[in-house]
C-alpha positions, 0 to 999 in steps of 0.5 A: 692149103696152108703153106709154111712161113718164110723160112729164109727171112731177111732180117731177125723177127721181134717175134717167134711163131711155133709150128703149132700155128702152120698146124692151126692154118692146117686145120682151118684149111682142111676143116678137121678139129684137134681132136680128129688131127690127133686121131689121124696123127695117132696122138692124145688130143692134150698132145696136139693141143700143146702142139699147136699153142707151142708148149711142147716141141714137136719131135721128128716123129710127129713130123714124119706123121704131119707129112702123112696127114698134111702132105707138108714134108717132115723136112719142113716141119723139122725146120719150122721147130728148129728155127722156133727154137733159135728164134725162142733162144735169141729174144730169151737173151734180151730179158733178164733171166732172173727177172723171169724166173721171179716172174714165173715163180711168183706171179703166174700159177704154174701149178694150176696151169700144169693140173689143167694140162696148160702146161706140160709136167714140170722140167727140171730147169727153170728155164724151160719152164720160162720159155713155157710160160712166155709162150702160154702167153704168146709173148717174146719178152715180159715187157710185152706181157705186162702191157698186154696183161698186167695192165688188165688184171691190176685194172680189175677192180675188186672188193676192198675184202679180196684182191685177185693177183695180177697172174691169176687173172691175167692167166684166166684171160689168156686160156679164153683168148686160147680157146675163143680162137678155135670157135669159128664166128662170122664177122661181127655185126652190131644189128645183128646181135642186137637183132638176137636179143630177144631170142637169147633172152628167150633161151634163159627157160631152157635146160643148160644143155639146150641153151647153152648150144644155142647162145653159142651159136647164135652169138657166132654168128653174129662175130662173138665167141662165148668161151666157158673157162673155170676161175683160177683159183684166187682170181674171183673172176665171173665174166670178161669182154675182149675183143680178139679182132676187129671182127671177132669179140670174146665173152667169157664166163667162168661159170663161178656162180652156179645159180641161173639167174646169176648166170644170165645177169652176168652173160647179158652184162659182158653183152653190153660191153661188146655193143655198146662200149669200145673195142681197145678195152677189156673188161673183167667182172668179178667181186667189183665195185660198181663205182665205174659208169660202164659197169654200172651201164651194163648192169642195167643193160642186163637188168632191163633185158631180162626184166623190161622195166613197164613188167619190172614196176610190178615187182612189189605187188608179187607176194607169193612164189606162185605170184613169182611163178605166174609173172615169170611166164608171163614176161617169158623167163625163168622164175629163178631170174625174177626171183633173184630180181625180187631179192636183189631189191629187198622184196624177198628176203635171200632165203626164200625162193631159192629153189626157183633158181636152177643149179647150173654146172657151166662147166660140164655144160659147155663140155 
């Protein structure tokens, strides 16, 4: 069983580590979900959510109850809180506060945040709003943020006619790395999800509440977490690659485009940047420009999996929607997949054979 940090260490940390991660090792060690933890500590599933990512304090209460469950006593968990808190208040010192303030207010969108229950109801100073938001991101000072984030999201390549701001983005991603951190995988393997994608392919003919389960499992057990996070709003995002570990990749998805075929392009796209492109970079799709070679490798990538191109020369010779039809289940995809693809290069115009394409709701799928 998990056992509680130093709690005597010999010199100050650059860093401060909030109970919630002895609650996250406890959960890993006892194979019990956060929801089940809430159950047993008699506490809502948002509450021990913001507990384990740090966002709320954790009260004598809850310690007492921990104890119970844990078998760790409250004394301990009081002491991880409070040296949290000391440790939080020491490197707060060292950023200026007004620059964070500034920070907070106009870059990073609380409100959504909070509208989502990321973030608890609003405090009434600002500084614990700060202290919130820095450890939304799991970052000691705002220096640590811009490197690991800001530099992503302004890398984000947009459209000239909309640029995403740079904390929309970067908060999109951080809620992935959250959620991609509780889904278990085996360590990555390149043959193996290359060995998978024929069978992913296979899944784009099944209903979202089918697929969608398998996808995830299949690519978890090949060292992938498929994340579903909806779009902050003003980020314009569709998909993103970041790999989490050595061992462990992240795609994530925000389920903005609603059709299927769409869907599938965009997954197999972020596919392609966990096999074949390095481990340091993240990528972030969106209403980009195709100018970059590995864009435009992984827009093949998607192209070519889901319609090899020996089947795809015979794309102009489809005249009709029961041509469509016929070729979809031939080659062993959904017709909305062909269909998008007859669109994309002009063989159909965009308004006809719409309704070959499935609506999909990613959001309530993934649940």
């Amino acid at each position: 069983m998990a056992t509680p940090p130093e709690l005597h260490p010999a010199a100050d940390p650059d860093y401060a580590v909030p109970p919630g991660e002895t609650i996250r090792e406890f959960l890993d060690d006892l194979d019990m979900t956060q929801r089940q933890l809430a159950v047993r500590l008699g506490l809502t599933p948002k509450h021990v959510n913001q507990l384990v990512q740090g966002l709320v304090p954790l009260s004598p209460d809850v310690a007492a109850r921990l104890e119970l469950v844990t078998g760790m006593p409250a004394r301990l968990w009081n002491r991880l809180e409070a040296d949290y808190q000391t440790a939080v208040n020491r490197l707060r010192r060292r950023d200026d506060f007004a620059e964070l303030a500034s920070w907070v207010r106009d870059e990073i969108p609380v409100r959504e945040l909070v509208r989502r229950g990321v973030l608890p109801e609003g405090p009434k100073d600002e500084r614990s709003r700060v202290q919130q938001v820095l450890t939304f991101f799991g970052v000691a000072h705002l220096e640590t943020y811009r490197e690991l984030y800001e530099s992503t999201a302004v890398n984000f390549r947009q459209s000239k006619a909309f640029k995403a701001g740079p904390g929309a983005v970067a908060a999109w991603i951080r809620l992935g790395e959250l959620k991609a951190q509780d889904v278990r995988c085996k360590p990555y393997t390149k043959a193996g999800i290359e060995a998978a994608l024929p069978r992913l392919r296979q899944l784009t003919v099944q209903p979202p509440e089918v697929f969608f389960r398998l996808t995830r499992d299949i690519c978890a057990a090949n060292g992938i977490a498929v994340v579903v996070v909806p779009e902050i709003t003003g980020a314009r995002t569709c998909g993103a690659t970041k790999w989490l570990s050595p061992n462990k990749a992240m795609v994530m998805l925000s389920g903005r485009y609603k059709k299927n075929d769409q869907l599938w392009f965009t997954f197999f796209h972020e596919l392609c940047h966990v096999i074949r492109h390095g481990k340091q970079e993240v990528r972030v799709e969106g209403d980009a420009d195709r100018g970059d070679p590995l864009e435009r490798e992984a827009d093949e990538f998607a192209r070519d999996l889901l319609i090899p191109p020996a089947k795809a020369s015979l794309l102009p010779g489809l005249k009709s929607l029961d041509d469509v039809k016929r070729f979809a289940e031939e080659i062993g995809v959904a017709p909305g997949i062909v269909i998008g693809r007859l669109q994309h290069e002009g063989h159909f115009p965009y308004r006809v054979g719409n309704g070959l394409k499935e609506d999909i709701n990613l959001a309530k799928t993934a649940g």
